[in-house]
N, C-alpha and C positions, 0 to 999 in steps of 0.2 A: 353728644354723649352726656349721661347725666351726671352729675354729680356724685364721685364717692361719699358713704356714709361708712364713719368709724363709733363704733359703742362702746364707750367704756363704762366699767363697772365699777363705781368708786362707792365706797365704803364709807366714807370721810373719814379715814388716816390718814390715806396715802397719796398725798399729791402727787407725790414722784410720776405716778403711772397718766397721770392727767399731765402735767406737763412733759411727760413721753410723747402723749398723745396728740397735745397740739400741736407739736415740737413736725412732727411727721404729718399731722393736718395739712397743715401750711405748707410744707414742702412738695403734697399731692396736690394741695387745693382740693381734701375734703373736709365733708361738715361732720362736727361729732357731735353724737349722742351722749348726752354721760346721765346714768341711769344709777339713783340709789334706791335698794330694795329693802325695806322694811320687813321682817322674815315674819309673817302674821298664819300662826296655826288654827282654822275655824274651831271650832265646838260643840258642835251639834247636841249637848246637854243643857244649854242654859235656856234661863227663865226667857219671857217676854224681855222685863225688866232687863236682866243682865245684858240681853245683844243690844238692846238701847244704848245703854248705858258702853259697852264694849265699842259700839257705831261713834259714839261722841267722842269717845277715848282716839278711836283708831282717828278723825278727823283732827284732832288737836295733834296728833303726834305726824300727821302727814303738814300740816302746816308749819309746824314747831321743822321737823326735817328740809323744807324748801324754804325756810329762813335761814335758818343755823348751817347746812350742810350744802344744798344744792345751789341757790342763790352767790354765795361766797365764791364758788368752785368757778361757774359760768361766768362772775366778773371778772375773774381772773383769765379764764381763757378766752373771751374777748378782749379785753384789754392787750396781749399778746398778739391780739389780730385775728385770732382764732372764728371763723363761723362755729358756732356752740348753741347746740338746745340742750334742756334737762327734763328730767321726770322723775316724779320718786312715785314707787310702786311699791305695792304689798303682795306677798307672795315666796314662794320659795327660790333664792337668790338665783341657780345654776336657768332653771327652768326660764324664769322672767327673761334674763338677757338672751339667751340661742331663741325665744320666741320672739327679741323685739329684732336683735338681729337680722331673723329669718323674715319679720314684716318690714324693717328697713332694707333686705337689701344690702344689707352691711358688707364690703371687702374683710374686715378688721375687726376684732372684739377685743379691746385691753383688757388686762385686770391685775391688778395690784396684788402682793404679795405676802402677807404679814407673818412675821416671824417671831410672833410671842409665843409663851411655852404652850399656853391652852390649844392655837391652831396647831402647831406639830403634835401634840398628842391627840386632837380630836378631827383636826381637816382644817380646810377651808374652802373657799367658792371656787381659789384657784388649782 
């Protein structure tokens, strides 16, 4: 039988939901995913120049995010003993995860819950 695959969806606030995650990783003996989405709306108005210029931006800030956010996260949840991959994606946050879910196969999608005033007045992913 293959190997469960759990996804979680971390934001870089909320460890909690990540060390949920391994916490019950380990306990099944699956691998997780933990997936942070950079929320990037295209534009179909700009110059040559600008989507350059936008392309260079979007690759410094995907680096900058699998330094700062993703990297951290997966040391942590190996170190715990945890099997852990990462990704950080661009895209609309709900859509990204139930698509990577549905190509992993996933039993399990975490996701973290934030409770500052902005997400109860406007949403969140969860």
């Amino acid at each position: 039988m293959a190997q469960e695959v759990f996804v979680v969806a971390y934001d870089g606030t909320d460890w909690n939901v990540v060390d949920f995650a391994v916490n019950r990783a380990m306990k099944e003996d699956a691998r997780l995913l933990i997936v942070h989405v950079l929320e990037w709306s295209p534009y179909s108005f700009l110059t040559i120049e600008e989507l350059v210029e936008r392309h260079k931006t979007r690759q410094q800030e995907l680096a900058r995010a699998n330094e700062t956010i993703l990297k951290p996260i997966l040391e942590n949840a190996r170190q715990a003993g945890a099997t852990a991959d990462g990704e950080v994606r661009y895209g609309h946050v709900v859509d990204l995860i139930c698509s990577e879910a549905k190509e992993q196969n996933a039993t399990m999608i975490f996701v973290g819950r934030s409770s500052s005033h902005s997400t109860r007045m406007f949403g969140s992913a969860a």
